[in-house]
C-alpha positions as CSV (number, residue, x, y, z in Angstrom):
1,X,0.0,0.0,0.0
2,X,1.6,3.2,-1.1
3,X,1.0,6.8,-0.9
4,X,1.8,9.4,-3.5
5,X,3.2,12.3,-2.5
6,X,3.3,15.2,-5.0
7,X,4.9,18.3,-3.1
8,X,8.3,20.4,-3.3
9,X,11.7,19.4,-2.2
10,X,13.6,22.4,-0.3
11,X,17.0,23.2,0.9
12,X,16.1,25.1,4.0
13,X,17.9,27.7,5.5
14,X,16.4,28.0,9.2
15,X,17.5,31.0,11.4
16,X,16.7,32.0,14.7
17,X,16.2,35.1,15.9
18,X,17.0,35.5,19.4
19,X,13.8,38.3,20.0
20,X,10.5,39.0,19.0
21,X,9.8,40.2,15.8
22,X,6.6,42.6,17.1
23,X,9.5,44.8,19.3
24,X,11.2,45.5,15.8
25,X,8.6,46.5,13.6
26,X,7.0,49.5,13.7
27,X,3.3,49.8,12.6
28,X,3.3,53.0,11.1
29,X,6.2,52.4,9.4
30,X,5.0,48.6,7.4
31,X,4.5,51.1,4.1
32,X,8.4,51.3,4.5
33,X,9.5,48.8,6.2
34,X,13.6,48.2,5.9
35,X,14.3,45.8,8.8
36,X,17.2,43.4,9.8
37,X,17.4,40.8,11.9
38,X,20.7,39.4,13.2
39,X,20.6,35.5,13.7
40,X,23.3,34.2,15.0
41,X,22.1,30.5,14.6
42,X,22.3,29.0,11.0
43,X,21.1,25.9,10.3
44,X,21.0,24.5,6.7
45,X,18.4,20.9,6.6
46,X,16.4,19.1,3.9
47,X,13.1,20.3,3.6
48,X,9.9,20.8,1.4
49,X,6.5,19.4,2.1
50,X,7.0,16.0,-0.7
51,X,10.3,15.3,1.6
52,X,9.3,16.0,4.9
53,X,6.0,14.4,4.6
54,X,8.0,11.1,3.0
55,X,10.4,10.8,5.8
56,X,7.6,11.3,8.1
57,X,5.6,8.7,6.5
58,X,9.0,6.1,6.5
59,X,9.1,6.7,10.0
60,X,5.4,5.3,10.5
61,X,6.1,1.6,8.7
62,X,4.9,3.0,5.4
63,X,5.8,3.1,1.8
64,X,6.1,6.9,0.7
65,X,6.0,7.3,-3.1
66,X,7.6,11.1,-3.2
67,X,6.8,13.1,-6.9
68,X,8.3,16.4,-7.1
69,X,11.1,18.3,-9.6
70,X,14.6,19.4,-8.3
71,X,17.7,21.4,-9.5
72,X,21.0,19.9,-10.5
73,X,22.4,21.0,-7.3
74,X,20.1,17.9,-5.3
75,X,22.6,15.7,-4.9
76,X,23.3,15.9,-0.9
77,X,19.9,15.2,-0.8
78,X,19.3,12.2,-2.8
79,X,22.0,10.7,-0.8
80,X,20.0,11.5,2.3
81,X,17.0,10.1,0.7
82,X,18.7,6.6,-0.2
83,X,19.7,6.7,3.5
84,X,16.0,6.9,4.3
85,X,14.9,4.3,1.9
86,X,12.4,6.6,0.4
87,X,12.6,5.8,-3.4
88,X,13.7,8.7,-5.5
89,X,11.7,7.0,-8.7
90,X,9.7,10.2,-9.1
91,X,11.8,12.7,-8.5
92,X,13.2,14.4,-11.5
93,X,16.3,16.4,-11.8
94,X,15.9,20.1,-14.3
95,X,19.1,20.9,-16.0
96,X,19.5,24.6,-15.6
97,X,17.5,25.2,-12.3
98,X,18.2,25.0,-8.4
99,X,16.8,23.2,-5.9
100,X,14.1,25.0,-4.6
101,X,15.5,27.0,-1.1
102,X,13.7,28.4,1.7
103,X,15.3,30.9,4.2
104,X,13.2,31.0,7.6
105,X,13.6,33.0,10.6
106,X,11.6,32.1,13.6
107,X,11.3,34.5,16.3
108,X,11.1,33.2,20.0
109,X,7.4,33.3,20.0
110,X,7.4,30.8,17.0
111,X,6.8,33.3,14.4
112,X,8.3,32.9,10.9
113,X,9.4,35.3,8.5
114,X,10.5,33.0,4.8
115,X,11.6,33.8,1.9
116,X,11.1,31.0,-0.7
117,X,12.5,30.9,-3.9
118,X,10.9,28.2,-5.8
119,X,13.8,26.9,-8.7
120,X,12.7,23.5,-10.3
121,X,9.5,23.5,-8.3
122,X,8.0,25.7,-11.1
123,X,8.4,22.8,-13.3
124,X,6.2,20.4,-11.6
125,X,3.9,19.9,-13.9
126,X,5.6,18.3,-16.2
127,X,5.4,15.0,-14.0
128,X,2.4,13.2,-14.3
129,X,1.3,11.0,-12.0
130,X,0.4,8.6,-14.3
131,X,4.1,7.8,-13.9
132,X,2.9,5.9,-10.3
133,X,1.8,2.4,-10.1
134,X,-0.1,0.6,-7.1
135,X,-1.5,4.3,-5.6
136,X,-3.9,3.5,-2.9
137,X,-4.1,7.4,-1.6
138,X,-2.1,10.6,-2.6
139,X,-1.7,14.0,-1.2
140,X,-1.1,17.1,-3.0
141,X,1.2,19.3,-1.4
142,X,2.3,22.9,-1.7
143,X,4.7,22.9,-5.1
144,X,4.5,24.9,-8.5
145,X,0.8,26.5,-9.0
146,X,0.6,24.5,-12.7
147,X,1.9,21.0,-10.8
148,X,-1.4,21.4,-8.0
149,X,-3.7,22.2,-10.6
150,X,-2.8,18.9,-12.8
151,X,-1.9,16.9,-10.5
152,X,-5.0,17.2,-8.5
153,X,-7.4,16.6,-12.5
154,X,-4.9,13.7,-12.8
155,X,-6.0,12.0,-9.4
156,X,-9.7,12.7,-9.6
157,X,-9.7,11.4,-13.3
158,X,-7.6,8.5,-11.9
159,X,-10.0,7.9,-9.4
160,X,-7.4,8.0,-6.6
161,X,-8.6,9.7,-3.3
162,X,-6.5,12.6,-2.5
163,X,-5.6,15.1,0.5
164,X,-5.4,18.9,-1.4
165,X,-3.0,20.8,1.6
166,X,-2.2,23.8,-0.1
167,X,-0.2,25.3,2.6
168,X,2.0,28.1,2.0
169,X,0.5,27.7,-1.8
170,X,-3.1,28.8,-1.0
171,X,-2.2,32.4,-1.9
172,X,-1.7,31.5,-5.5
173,X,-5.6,30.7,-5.7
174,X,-8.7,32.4,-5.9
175,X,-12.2,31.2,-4.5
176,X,-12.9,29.3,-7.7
177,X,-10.4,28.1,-7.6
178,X,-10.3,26.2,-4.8
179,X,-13.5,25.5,-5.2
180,X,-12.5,23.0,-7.9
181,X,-10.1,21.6,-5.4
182,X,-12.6,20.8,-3.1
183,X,-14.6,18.9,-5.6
184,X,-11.8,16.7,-6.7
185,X,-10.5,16.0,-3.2
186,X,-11.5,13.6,-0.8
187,X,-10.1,15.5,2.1
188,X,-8.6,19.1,3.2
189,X,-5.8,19.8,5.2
190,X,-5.7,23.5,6.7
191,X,-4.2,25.2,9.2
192,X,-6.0,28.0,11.2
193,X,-4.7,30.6,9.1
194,X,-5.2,28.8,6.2
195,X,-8.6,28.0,6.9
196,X,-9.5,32.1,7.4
197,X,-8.3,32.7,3.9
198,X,-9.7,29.8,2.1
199,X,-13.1,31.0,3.8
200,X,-12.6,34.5,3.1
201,X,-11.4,33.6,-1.2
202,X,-14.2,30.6,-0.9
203,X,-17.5,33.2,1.0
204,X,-18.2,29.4,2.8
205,X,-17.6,28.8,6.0
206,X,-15.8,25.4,7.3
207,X,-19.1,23.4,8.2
208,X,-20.0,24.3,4.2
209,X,-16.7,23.6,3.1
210,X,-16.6,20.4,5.0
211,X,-19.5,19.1,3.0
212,X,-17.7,19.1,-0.3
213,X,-15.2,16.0,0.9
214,X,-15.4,13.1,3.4
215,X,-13.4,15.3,5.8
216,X,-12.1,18.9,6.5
217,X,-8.9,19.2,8.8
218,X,-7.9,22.2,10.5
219,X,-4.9,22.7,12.9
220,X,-4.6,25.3,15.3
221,X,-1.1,24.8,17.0
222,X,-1.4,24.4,21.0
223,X,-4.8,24.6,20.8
224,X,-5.2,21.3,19.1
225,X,-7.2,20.2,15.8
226,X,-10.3,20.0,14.3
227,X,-11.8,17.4,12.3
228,X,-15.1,18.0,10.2
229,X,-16.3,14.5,8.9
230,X,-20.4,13.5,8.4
231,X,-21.5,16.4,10.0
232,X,-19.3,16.1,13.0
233,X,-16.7,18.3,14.6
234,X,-14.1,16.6,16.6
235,X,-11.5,18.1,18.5
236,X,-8.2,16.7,18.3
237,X,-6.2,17.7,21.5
238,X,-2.7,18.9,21.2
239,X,0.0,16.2,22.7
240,X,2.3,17.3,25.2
241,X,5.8,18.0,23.4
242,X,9.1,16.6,25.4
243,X,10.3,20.5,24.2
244,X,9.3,23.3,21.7
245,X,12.4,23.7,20.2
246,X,11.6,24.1,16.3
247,X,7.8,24.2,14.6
248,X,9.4,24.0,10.9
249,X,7.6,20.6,9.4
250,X,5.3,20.5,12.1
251,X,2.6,20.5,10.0
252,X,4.0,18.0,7.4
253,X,4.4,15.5,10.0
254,X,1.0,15.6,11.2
255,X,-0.1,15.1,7.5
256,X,1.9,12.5,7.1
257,X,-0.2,11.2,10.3
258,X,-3.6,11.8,8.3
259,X,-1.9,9.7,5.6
260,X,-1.0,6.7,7.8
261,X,-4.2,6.7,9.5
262,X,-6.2,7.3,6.5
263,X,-4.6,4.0,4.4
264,X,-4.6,1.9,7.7
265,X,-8.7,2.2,8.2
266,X,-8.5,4.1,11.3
267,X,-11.5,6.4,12.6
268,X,-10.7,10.1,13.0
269,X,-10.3,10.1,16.4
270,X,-6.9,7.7,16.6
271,X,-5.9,9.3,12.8
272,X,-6.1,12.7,14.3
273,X,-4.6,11.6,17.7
274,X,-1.9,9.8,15.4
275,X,-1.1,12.8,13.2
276,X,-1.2,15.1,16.4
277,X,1.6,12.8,18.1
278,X,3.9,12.7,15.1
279,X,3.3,16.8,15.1
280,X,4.5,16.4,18.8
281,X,7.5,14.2,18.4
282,X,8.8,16.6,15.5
283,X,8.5,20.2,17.4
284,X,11.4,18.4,19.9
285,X,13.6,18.0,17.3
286,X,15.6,21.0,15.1
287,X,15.0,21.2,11.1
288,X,12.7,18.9,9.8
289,X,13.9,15.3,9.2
290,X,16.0,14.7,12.3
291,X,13.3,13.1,14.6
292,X,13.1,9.4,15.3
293,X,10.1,7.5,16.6
């Protein structure tokens, strides 16, 4: 049983900044803003959601079928990925192009500031997923904006259920948009702030949003999750972490959660208790893909 992960592979670049963003910013200056931030800790990990989600889902026993487009400059991490035994079938090098980077700065009240630069990601459409064999569920993660829109067509015409997490990606779509994403997807995976702007684009609250797929998930960092399935609403308590030491990935490991559960037949309440525990386990941990179960 294999999942298909279509997503972006990252070099990130994680700083931390040793303050709080909010005593550095002036609000009646945003209209000029021209601020720096020193950081004396540097970190450089492998990242991206179709990575971090795969390792994620290798930790749980489970066979991660990664799909994304990378830069000529991926070679560290293909090593790392062969380590992993996560295959590397899908993953297709672009002469000419980076690796897609991502420089994050995390204040200490867990506020990020990235800048992304996207490289071979843009080219993600042209991988189909018709390339996969023996697909029992896929996700669709944040990659290039042409990539989500076919891949997502591919899988409904397929007939392969599919979680659409547009993450940091939502931005790039307006309400109709994602509209059409709800009506090919079996499930959505939102965080809190995704949620308000896919309701605001959308005009639809979540209970009306939930009733275009078998189950709308929301995530709302220490406060826990919520999971709208059959006209339900269940809350999905945050697990205690051993340490809050780094959010980056969080909310790729709790996906890959949602994945597990959903392919092993499990009811909400364990998949969401699942994905919230894998969320856990990773916030203890620096970068992304340096947590062990």
């Amino acid at each position: 049983m294999s999942a298909l992960i279509c997503g972006s592979f990252a070099y990130d670049s994680i700083m931390v900044f040793p303050d709080h963003f909010k005593n550095h910013i002036l609000p009646d200056k945003v209209h000029m803003l021209n601020v720096a931030f020193l950081v004396p800790e540097l970190r450089k990990e492998f990242g991206g959601c179709a990575g971090n989600i795969a390792y994620n889902l290798k930790l749980l026993g489970d066979d991660p079928v990664p799909m994304g487009t990378v830069g000529t400059d991926f070679g560290p991490y293909a090593d790392w990925m062969d380590q992993q035994g996560i295959s590397r079938k899908h993953v297709h090098e672009k002469a000419g192009h980076y690796t897609a980077q991502a420089f994050i700065t995390t204040d200490m009240d867990d506020n990020q500031i990235t800048a992304f630069h996207p490289g071979a990601m843009n080219l993600a459409h042209e991988t189909s997923i018709s390339e996969a064999e023996d697909i029992s569920l896929a996700i669709v993660a944040p990659d290039g904006r042409d990539g989500m829109v076919q891949h997502a067509r591919e899988l409904k015409q397929a007939g392969i259920p599919f979680i659409f997490d547009p993450g940091q990606g939502l931005p790039m779509f307006n309400g109709d948009e994602l509209m059409q994403f709800a009506q090919q997807a079996s499930y959505i995976a939102l965080n809190d702030y995704e949620a308000q702007l896919f309701m605001d684009r959308t005009g639809l609250p979540e209970e009306e949003i939930a009733r275009h797929v078998e189950a709308l998930i929301i995530t709302r960092g220490s406060q826990g999750s919520h999971i709208y399935t059959e006209g339900r609403k269940i809350d999905i308590p945050c697990e205690q972490a051993a340490a809050v030491v780094d959010p980056t990935g969080c909310g790729d490991a709790y996906r890959a959660g949602l994945l597990h559960g959903i392919m092993h037949g499990k009811d909400w309440e364990e998949t969401g208790r699942i994905a919230a525990r894998l969320g856990a386990i990773k916030i203890a941990q620096h970068g992304t893909q340096n947590h062990k179960l």
